[in-house]
C-alpha positions as CSV (number, residue, x, y, z in Angstrom):
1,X,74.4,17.2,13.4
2,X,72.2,19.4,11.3
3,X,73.3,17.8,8.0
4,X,72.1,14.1,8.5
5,X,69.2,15.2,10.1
6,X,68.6,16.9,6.8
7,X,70.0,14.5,4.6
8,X,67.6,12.0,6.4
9,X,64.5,13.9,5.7
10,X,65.2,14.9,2.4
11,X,66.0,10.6,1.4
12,X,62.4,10.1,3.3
13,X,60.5,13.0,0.9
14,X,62.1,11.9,-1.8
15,X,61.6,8.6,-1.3
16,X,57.3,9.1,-0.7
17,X,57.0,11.6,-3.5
18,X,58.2,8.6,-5.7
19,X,56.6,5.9,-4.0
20,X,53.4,7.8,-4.9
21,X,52.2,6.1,-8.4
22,X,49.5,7.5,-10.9
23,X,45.6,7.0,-10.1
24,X,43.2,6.9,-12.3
25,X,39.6,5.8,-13.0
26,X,38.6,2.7,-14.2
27,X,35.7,0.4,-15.2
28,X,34.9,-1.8,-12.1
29,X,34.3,-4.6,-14.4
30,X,37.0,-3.8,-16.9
31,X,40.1,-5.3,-17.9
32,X,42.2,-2.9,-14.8
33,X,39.9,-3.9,-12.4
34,X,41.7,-6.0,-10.0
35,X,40.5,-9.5,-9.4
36,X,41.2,-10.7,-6.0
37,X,41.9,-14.3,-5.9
38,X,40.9,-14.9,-1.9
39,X,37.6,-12.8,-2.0
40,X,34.8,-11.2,-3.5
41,X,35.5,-8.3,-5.3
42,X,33.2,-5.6,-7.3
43,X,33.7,-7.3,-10.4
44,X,31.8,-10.2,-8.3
45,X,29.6,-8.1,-7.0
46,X,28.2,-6.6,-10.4
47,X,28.9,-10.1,-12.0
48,X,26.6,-11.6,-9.4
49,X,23.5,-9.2,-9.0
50,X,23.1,-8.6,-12.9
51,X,22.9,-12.5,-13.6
52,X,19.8,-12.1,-10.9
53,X,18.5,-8.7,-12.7
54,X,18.4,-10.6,-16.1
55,X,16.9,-14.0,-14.2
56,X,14.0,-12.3,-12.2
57,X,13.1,-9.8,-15.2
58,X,12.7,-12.3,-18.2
59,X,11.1,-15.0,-15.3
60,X,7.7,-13.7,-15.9
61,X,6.8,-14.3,-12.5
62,X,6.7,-10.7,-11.2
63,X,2.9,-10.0,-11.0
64,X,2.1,-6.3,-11.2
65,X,-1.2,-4.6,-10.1
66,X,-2.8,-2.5,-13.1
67,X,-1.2,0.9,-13.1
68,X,1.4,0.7,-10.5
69,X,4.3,-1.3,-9.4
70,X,4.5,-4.7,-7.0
71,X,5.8,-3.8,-3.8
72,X,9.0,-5.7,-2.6
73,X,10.4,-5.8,0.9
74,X,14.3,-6.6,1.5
75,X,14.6,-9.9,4.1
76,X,17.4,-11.5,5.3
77,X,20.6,-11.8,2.9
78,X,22.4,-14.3,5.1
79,X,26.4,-13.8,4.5
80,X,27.9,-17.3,5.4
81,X,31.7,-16.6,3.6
82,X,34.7,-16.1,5.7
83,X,34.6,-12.3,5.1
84,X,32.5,-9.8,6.6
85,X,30.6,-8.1,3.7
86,X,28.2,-5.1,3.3
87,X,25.2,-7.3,1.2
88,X,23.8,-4.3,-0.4
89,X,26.9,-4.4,-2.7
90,X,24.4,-7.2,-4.1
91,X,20.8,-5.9,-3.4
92,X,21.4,-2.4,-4.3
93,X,21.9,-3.0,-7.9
94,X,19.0,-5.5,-7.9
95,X,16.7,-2.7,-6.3
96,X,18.0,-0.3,-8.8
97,X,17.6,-2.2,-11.7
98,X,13.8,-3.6,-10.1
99,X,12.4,-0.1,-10.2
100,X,13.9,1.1,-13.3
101,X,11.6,-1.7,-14.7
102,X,8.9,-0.2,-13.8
103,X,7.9,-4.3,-12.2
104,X,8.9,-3.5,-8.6
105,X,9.3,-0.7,-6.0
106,X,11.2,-1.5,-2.8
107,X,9.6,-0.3,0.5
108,X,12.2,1.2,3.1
109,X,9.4,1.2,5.9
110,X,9.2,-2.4,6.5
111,X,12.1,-4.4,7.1
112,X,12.9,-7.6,9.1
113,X,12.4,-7.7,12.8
114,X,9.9,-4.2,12.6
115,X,13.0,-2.6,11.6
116,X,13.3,0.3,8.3
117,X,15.7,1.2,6.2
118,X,14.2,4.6,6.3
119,X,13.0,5.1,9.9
120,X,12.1,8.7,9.0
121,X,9.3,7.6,6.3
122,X,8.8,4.7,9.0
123,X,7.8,7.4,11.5
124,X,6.0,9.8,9.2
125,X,3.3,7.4,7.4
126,X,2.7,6.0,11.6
127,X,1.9,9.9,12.1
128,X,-0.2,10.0,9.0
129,X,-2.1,7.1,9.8
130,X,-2.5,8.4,13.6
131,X,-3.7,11.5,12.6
132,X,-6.6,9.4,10.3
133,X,-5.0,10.6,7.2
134,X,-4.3,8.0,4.2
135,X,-1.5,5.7,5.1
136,X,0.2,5.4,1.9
137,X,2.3,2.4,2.7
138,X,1.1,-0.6,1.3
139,X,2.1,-3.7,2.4
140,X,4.5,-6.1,0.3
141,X,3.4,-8.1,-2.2
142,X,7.1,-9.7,-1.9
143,X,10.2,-10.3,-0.3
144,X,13.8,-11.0,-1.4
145,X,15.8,-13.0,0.4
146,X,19.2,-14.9,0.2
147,X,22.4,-16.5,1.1
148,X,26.5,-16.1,-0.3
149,X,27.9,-19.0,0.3
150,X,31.5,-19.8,0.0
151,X,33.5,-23.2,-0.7
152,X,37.2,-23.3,-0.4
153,X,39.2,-26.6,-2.3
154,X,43.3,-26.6,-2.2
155,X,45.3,-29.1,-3.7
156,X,49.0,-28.6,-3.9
157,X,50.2,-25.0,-4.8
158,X,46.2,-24.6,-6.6
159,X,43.6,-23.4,-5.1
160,X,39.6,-22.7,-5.7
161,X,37.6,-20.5,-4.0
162,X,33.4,-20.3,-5.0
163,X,31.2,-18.2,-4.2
164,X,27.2,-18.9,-4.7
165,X,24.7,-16.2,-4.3
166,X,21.0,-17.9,-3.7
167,X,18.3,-15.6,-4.2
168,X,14.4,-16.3,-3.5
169,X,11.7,-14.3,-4.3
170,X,8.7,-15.1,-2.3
171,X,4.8,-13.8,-2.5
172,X,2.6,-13.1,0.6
173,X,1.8,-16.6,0.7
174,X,4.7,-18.0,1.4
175,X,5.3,-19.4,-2.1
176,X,8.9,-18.8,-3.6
177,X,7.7,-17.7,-7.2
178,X,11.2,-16.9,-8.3
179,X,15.1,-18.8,-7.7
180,X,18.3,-18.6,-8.6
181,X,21.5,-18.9,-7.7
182,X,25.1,-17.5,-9.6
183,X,28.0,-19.4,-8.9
184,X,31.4,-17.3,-9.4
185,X,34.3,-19.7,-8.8
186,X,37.9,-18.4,-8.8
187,X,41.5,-20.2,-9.7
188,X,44.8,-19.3,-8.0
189,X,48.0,-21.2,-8.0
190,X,51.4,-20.0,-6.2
191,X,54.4,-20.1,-7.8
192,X,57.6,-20.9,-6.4
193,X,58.8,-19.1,-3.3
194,X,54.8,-17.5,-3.8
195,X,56.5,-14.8,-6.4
């Protein structure tokens, strides 16, 4: 009784210890980097958000005060794909690359709705500004907003699956000073017995 048992849990150790294959690092846009053919990847992602970095930088239409940087507030990135997806896999990169510039700073104390992204700095510049000290946070001379859009097209054993990410940059009039939009489309075919 003793001997199948072990003979059974041996086969099952044996058989995870070499089911186990080698990790290692990679590139998320290199060659290894898997490209999925039904969804947006990181590959899309940093695809994506540096074709908007490159855009909004060499538009000219970022307007910065003398001596400092234009403030930008983060609106609504609307997500209207089939998948549920964290949208600062888009805008976090853009806000990175933004304030490296030296152009724009992002505040994290106003946000859509009255709500932060930093309610701690939220609730420390109200106590500030209560207490008839200087309330440092200016408002923002801009807002980012968006869509990711997604457009599926089959025919036979090929399919097509695009994705457009619509960005607007808009002033504190209302005006949209900056669009664009990157369309990353994607091409799948299955094969016989979908091997």
């Amino acid at each position: 009784m003793k001997s199948p048992l072990l003979l059974t849990t041996a086969v099952a150790v044996l058989l995870v210890a070499c089911a186990t294959g080698k990790v290692s690092r990679i590139e998320p846009t290199g060659e290894r980097a898997v490209t999925t053919a039904g969804g947006i990847d990181i590959k899309d992602w940093l695809t994506a958000s540096e074709a908007m970095i490159q855009s909004l930088l060499s538009s000219g239409r970022i307007v910065t005060p003398p001596d400092s940087a234009a403030v930008m507030a983060i609106s609504r990135i609307a997500n209207n794909t089939t998948q549920q997806v964290d949208t600062d896999l888009l805008v976090k990169n853009i806000r990175i690359a933004l304030n490296k510039s030296g152009k724009i700073v992002t505040t994290t104390t106003v946000g859509l709705g009255g709500t932060a992204e930093d309610p701690l700095a939220k609730e420390l510049a109200a106590k500030r500004a209560a207490a008839g000290g200087p309330n440092r946070v200016p408002d923002p001379s801009y807002t980012l907003s968006g869509k990711i859009l997604e457009n599926r097209q089959q025919q036979g054993n090929a399919k097509t699956t695009s994705y457009v990410f619509q960005l607007s940059l808009t002033d504190v009039n209302g005006i949209a000073v900056w669009e664009d939009q990157k369309i990353i489309s994607k091409y799948s075919k299955r094969t016989f017995l979908g091997l």
